[in-house]
TIKOLVO-675800 format. One record per residue: residue number from 1; x, y, z of N, C-alpha, C in turn. Coordinates in nm, 2 decimals, padded with zeros to 4 digits, always signed. Layout:
<NUM,<X,Y,Z>,<X,Y,Z>,<X,Y,Z>>
...
***
This chain:
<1,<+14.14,-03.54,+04.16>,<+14.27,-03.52,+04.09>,<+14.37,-03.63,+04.13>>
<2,<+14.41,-03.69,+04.04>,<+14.49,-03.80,+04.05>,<+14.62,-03.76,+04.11>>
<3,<+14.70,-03.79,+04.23>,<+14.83,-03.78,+04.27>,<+14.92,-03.80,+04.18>>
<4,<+15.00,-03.69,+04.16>,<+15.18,-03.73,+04.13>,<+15.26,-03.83,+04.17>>
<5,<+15.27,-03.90,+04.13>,<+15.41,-03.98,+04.19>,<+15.56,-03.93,+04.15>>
<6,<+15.61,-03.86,+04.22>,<+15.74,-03.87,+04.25>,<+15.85,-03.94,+04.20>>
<7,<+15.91,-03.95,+04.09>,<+16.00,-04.04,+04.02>,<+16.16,-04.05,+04.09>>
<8,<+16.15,-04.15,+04.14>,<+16.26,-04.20,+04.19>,<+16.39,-04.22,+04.13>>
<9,<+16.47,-04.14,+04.13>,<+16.60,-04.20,+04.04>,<+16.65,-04.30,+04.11>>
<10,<+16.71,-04.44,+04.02>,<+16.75,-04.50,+04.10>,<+16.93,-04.45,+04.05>>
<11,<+16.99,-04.36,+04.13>,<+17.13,-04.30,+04.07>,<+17.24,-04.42,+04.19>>
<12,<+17.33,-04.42,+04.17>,<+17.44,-04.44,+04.27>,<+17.40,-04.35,+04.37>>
<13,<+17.38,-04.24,+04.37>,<+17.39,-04.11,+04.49>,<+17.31,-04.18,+04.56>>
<14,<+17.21,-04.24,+04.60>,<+17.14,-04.31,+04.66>,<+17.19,-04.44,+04.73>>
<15,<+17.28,-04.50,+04.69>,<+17.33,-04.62,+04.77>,<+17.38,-04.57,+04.89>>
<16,<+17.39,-04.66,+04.98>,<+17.47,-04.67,+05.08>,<+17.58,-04.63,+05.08>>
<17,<+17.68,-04.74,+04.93>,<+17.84,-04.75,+04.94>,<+17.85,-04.57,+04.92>>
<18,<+17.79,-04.48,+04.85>,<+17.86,-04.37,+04.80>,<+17.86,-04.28,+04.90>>
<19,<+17.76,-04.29,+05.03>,<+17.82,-04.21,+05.13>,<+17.93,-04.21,+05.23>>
<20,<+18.03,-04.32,+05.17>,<+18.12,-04.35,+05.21>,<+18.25,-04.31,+05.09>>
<21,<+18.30,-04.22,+05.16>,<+18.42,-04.16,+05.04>,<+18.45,-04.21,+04.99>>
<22,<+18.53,-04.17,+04.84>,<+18.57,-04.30,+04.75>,<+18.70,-04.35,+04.82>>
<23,<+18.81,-04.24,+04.89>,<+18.94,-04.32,+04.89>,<+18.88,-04.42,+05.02>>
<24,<+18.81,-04.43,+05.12>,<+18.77,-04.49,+05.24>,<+18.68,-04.62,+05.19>>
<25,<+18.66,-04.59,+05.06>,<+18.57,-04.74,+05.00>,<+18.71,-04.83,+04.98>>
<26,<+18.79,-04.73,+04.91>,<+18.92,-04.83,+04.84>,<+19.01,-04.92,+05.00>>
<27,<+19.01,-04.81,+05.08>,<+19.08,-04.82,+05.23>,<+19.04,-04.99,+05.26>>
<28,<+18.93,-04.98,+05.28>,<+18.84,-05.10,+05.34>,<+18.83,-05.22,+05.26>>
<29,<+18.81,-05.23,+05.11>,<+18.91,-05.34,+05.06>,<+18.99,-05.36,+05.05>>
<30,<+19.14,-05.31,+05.07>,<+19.25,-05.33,+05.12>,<+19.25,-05.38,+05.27>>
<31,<+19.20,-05.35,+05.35>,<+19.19,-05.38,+05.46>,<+19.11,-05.51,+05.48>>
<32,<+19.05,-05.51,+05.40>,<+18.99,-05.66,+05.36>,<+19.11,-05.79,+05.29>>
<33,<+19.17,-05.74,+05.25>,<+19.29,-05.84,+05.17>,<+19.29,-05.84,+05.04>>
<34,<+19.17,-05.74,+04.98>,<+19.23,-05.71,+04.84>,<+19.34,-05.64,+04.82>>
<35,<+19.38,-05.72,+04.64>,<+19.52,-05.67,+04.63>,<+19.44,-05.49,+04.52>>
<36,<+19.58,-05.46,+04.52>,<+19.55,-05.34,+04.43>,<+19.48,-05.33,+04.30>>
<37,<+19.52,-05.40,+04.25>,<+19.45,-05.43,+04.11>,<+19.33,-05.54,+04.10>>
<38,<+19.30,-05.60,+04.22>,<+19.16,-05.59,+04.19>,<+19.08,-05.51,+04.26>>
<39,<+19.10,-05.39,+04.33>,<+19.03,-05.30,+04.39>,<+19.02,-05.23,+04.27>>
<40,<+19.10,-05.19,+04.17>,<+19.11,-05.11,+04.06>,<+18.97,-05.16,+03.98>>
<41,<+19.01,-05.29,+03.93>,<+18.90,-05.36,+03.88>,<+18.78,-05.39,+03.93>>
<42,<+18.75,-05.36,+04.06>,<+18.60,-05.41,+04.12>,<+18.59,-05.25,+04.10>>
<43,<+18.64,-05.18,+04.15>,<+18.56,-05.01,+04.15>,<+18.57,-04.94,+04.00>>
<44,<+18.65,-05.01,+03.90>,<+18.66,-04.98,+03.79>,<+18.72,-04.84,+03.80>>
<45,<+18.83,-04.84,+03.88>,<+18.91,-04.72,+03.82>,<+19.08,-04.75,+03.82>>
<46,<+19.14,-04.66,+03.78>,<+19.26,-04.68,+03.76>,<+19.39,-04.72,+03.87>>
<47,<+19.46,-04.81,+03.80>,<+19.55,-04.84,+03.95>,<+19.57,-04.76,+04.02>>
<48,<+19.65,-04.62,+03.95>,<+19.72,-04.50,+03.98>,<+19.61,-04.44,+04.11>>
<49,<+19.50,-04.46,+04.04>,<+19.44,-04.41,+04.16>,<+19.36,-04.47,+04.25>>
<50,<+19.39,-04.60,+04.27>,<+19.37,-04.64,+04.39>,<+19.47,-04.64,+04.49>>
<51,<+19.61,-04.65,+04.42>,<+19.74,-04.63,+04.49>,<+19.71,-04.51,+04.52>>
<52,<+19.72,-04.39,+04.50>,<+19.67,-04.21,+04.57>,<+19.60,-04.26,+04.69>>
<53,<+19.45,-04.34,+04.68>,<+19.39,-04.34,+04.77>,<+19.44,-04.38,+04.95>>
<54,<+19.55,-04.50,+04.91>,<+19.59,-04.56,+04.97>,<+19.72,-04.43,+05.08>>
<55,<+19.76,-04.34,+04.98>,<+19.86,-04.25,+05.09>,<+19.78,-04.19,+05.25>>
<56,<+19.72,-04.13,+05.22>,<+19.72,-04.05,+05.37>,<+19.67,-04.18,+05.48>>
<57,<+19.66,-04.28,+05.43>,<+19.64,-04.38,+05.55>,<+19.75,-04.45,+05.60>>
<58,<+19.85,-04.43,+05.47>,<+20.00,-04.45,+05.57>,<+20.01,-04.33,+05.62>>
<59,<+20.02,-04.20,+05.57>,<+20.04,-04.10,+05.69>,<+19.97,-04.11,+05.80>>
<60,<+19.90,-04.14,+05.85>,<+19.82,-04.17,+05.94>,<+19.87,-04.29,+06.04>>
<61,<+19.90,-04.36,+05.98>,<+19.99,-04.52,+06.04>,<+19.86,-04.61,+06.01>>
<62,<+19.77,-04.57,+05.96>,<+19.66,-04.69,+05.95>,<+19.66,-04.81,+05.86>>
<63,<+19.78,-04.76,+05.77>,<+19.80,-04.87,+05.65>,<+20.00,-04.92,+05.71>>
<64,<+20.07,-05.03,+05.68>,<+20.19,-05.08,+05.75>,<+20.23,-05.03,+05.61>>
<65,<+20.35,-04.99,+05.59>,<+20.44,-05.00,+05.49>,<+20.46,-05.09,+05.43>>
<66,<+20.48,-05.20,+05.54>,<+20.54,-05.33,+05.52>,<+20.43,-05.40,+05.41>>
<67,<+20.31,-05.34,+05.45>,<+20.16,-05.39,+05.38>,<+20.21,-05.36,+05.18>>
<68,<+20.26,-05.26,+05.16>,<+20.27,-05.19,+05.05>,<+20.38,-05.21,+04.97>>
<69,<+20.51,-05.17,+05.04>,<+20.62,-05.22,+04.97>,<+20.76,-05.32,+05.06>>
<70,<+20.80,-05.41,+05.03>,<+20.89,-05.52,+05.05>,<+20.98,-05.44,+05.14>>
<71,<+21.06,-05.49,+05.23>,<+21.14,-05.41,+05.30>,<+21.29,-05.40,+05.23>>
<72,<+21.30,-05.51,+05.13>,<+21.43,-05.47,+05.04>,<+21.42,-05.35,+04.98>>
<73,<+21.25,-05.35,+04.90>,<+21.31,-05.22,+04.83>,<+21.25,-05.10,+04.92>>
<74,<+21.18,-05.12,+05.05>,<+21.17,-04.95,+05.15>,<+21.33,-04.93,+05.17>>
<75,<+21.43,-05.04,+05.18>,<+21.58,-04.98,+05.22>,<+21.62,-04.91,+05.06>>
<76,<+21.60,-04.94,+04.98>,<+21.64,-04.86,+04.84>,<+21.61,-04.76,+04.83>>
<77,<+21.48,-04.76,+04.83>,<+21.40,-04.59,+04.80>,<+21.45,-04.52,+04.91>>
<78,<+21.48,-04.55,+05.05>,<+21.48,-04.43,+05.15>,<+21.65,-04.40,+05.14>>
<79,<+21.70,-04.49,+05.12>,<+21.87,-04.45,+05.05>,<+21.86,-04.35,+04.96>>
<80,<+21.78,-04.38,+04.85>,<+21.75,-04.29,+04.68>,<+21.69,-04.16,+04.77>>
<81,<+21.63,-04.15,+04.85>,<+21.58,-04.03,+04.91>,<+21.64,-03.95,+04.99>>
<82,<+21.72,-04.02,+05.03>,<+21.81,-03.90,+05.11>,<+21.84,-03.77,+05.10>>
<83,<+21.88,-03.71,+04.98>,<+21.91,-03.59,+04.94>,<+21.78,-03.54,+04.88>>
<84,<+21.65,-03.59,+04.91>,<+21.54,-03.57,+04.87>,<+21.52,-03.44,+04.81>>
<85,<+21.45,-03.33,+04.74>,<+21.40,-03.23,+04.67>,<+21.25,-03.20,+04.66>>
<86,<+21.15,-03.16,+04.74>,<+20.99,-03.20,+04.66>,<+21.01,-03.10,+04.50>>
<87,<+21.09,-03.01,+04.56>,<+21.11,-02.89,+04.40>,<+21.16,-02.97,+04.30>>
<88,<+21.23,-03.07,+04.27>,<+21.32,-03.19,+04.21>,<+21.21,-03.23,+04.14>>
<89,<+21.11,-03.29,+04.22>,<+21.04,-03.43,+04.20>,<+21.09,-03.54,+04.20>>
<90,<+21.01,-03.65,+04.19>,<+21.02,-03.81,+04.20>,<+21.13,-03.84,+04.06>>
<91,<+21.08,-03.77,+03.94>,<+21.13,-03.82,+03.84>,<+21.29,-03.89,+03.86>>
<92,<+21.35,-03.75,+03.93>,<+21.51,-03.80,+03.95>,<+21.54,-03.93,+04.03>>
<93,<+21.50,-03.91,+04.14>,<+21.47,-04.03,+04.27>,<+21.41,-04.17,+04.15>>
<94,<+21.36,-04.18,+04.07>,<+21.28,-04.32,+04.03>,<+21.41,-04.36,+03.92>>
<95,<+21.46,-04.25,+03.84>,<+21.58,-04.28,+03.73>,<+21.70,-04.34,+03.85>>
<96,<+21.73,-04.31,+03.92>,<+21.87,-04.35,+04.02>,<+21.79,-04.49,+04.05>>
<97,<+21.67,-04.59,+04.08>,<+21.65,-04.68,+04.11>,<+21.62,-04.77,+04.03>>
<98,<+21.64,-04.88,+04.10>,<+21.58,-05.02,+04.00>,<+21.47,-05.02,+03.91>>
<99,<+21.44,-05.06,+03.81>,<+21.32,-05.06,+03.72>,<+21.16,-05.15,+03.76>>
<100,<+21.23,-05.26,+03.87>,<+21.09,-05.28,+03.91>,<+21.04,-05.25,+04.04>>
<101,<+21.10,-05.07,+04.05>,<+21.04,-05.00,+04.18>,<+20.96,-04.95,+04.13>>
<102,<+20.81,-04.86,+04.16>,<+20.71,-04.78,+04.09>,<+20.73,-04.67,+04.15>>
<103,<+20.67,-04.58,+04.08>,<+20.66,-04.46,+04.14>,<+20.55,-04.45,+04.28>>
<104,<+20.43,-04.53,+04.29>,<+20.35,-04.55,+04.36>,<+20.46,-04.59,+04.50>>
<105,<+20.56,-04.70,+04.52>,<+20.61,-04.76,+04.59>,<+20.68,-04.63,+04.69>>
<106,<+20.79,-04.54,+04.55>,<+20.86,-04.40,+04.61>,<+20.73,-04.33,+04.69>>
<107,<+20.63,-04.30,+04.65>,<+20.56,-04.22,+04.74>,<+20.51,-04.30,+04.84>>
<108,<+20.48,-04.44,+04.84>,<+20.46,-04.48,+05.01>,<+20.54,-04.44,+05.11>>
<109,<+20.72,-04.46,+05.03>,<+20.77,-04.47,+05.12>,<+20.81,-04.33,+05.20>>
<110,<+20.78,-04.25,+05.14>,<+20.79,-04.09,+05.16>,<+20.66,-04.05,+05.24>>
<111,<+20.52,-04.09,+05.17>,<+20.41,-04.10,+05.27>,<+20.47,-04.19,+05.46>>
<112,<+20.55,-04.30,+05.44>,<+20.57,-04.34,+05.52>,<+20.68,-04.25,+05.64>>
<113,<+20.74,-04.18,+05.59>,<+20.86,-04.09,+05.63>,<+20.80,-04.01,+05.73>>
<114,<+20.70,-03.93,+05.66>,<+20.60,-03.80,+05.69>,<+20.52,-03.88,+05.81>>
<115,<+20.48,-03.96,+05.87>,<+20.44,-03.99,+06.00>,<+20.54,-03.98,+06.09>>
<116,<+20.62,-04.00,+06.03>,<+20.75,-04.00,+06.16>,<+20.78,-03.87,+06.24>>
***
């Protein structure tokens, strides 16, 4: 009787890279010196969420602020933050600031807060 062979999927789930979390894939090309938008574009997903990936490793201290957002505008947003609200949201905090602040930027710098 002729043996079965076993059909191999060849899936992602089997790579190496994928037993490495996705936000800890994105971590490591940053930490490599990719910028944000081509980590977006090499892992093919969205800026928005490669910036997500990028928070708990400033909470952590593992990522610099300085790495993420300019220190002119970390002195804006943590002014705009002061009377902070999480019940509020960002929405109010992003309308009081300059137009080429992101919302990604507000939440570093608030991820950055939360270590302290």
């Amino acid at each position: 009787e002729p043996q079965k062979r076993k059909k191999v999927k060849n899936s992602k789930k089997n790579s190496a890279e994928s037993k490495i979390p996705s936000r800890e894939q994105t971590f490591l090309l940053f930490k490599q010196g990719l910028k944000l938008q081509e980590i977006a574009s090499q892992r093919k997903m969205s800026l928005g969420t490669v910036e997500n990936h990028l928070i708990p490793y400033l909470t952590r201290g593992e990522i610099n602020i300085n790495d993420l957002v300019d220190t002119r505008k970390q002195k804006v947003i943590t002014e705009a933050l002061e009377d902070f609200e999480y019940e509020v949201g960002l929405g109010i905090i992003k309308s009081k600031l300059p137009a080429d602040i992101s919302f990604a930027e507000i939440r570093y710098v608030l991820a950055d807060r939360l270590k302290e």
